[in-house]
N, C-alpha and C positions, 0 to 999 in steps of 0.2 A: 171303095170298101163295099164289098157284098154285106147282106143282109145277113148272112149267114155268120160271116166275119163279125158284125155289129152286138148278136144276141148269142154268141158262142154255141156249138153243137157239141153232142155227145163224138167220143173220141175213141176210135178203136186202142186196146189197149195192148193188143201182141206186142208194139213195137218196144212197150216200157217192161217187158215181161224179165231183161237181163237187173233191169234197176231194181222190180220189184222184188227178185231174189237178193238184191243185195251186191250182182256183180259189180262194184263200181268204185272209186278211191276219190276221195277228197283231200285237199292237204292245205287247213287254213293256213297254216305259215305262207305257204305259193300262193294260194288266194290273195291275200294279203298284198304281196309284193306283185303281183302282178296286176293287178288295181291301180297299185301309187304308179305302175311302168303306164297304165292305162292312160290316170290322170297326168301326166305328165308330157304324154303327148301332146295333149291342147288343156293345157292348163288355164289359159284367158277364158277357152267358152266353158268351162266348167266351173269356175269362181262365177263368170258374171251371170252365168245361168242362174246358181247358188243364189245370188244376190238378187236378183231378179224375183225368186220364187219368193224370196224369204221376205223381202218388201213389198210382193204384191199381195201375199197371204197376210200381211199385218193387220190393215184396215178392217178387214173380217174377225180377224183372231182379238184385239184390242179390246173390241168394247165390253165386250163376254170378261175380260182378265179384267177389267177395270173394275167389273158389277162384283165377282168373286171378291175383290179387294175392299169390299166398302160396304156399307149396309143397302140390301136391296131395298129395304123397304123405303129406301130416299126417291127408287123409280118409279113408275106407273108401271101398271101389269101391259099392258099392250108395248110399253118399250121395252119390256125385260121379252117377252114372248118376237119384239124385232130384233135384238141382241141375240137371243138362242139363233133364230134363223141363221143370223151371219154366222153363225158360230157351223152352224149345220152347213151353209155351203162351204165354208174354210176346207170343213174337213171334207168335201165331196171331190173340189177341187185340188187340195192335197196329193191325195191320193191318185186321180189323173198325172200333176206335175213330177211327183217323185217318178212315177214309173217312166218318165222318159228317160233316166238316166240309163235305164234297161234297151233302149231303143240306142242311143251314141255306143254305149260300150260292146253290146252285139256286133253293131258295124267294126269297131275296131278292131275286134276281136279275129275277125274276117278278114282281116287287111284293107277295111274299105274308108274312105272317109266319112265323115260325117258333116250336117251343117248345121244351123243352131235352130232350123224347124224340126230336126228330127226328135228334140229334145221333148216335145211335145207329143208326141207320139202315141201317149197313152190314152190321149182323147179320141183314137180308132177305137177303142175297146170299153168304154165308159160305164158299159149297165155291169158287163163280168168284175171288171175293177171294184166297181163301188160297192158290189152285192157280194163278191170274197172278201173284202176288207172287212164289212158290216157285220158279217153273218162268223167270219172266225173271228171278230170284236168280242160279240156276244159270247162264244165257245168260250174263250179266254177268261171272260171276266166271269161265271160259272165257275170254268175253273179253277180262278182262283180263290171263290170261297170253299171249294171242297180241298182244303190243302194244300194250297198252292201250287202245288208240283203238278196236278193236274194243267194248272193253267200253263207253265213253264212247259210242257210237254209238246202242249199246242202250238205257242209260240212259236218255238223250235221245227214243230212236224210241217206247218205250214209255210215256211221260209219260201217254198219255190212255187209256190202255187200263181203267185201273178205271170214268172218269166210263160207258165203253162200256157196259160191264158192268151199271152202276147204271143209266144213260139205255137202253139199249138191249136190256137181259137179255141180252146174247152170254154164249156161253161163254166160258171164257178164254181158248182158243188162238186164236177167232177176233179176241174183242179186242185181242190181243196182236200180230197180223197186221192188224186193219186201223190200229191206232195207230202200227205201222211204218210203215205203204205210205204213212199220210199226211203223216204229220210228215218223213218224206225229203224230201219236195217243198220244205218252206223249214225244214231241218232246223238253220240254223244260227240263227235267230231263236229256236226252242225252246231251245235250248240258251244263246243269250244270255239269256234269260229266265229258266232255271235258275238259270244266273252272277248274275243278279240277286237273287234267292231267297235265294240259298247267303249273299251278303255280307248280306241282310237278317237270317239269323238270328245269325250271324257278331255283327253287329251288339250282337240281343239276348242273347248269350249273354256277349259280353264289359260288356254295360249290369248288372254286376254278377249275373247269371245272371237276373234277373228279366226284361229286356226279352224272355225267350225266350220268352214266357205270349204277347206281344202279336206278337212275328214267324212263330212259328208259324200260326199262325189267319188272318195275312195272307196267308202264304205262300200256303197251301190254297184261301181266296180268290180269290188271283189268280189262282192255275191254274185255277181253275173259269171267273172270267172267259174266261178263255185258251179254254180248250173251248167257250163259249159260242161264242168269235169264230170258230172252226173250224169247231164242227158244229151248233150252235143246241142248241137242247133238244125230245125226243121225245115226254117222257112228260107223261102229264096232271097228274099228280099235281102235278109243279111249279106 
């Protein structure tokens, strides 16, 4: 990984010039189904991934859920200020592990295989990752005190700003600004496509909590699909 690679750079913008008019078709229903055709090709390392992430994130995420549950004032200030911490890298590490699912489904996407390092993949890009997640965090939750809709707008504009990031090495503000500019243009498609997403995990979560191992992973999928239909893919490596 170059250095370059590591801190993302400024990204010429000619080539997004057909997206940023809006040339472009989405179709979550194919998003969708081309996801579950995704996950279904290697369904083992896509659950144990799932499963993997989800019980190495626990021990971080736990103790913070525990303190929510119960009267702080039973802790000491220096243990509740070690609980935020874990709570602070959960989400740092989060957001690295989810995005590899963006690294497996690019390759397959490609006709390529994949192997269950690739899954990890998002720890090449780690400062851009964690500085778009944090900073349209923030956007978001702004937004949603002026009306909500404001914040829903974001959520939505922002959807492809990581695959940028990975496909493209932007930095993060830039990615974050070209994934608005583009997705406004049939901003309500993205967002139906979300709605779709949202009842899929919905789904797995109430399929006795298990079916969440096989909605998740589609999820991830299909957005990758989705970015495929938008902006194709840049990098060699796919």
């Amino acid at each position: 990984m170059s250095p370059q690679d590591a801190v993302g750079v400024p990204v010429e913008t000619e080539p997004f010039a057909p997206q940023l008019r809006g040339e472009y078709t989405i179709d979550p229903s194919a998003c969708l189904r081309e996801g579950w055709s995704l996950f279904r090709q290697a369904p083992g390392k896509y659950i144990g991934y799932t499963l993997l992430l989800m019980l190495g994130l626990l021990p971080l995420e736990l103790p913070s859920q525990i303190v929510s549950l119960t009267d702080p004032g039973e802790y000491s200030v220096s243990m509740l200020l070690f609980y935020q911490l874990l709570s602070l890298i959960a989400s740092v590490v989060s957001i690295l592990l989810y995005a590899g699912y963006y690294f497996t489904a690019s390759r397959q996407l490609n006709g390529r295989e994949f192997s269950f390092r690739d899954f990890f993949g998002g720890f090449r890009h780690p400062l851009q990752l964690v500085l778009a997640a944090f900073v349209s965090g923030i956007f978001f939750f702004f937004g949603m005190l002026m009306l909500v809709f404001p914040g829903i707008y974001l959520v939505v504009s922002y959807t492809f700003m990581q695959f940028l990031i990975i496909d493209h090495h932007m930095n993060f503000w830039q990615a974050m600004q070209t994934s608005r500019k583009v997705v406004t243009r049939h901003w309500l498609k993205v967002f139906w496509l979300l709605c779709l997403l949202f009842l899929v995990n919905v789904a797995g979560i109430l399929a006795l909590g298990v079916g969440i191992l096989v909605a998740v992973p589609v999820s991830y999928c299909a957005l990758t699909v989705a970015y495929r239909q938008v902006f194709g893919f840049s990098r060699s490596e796919w």
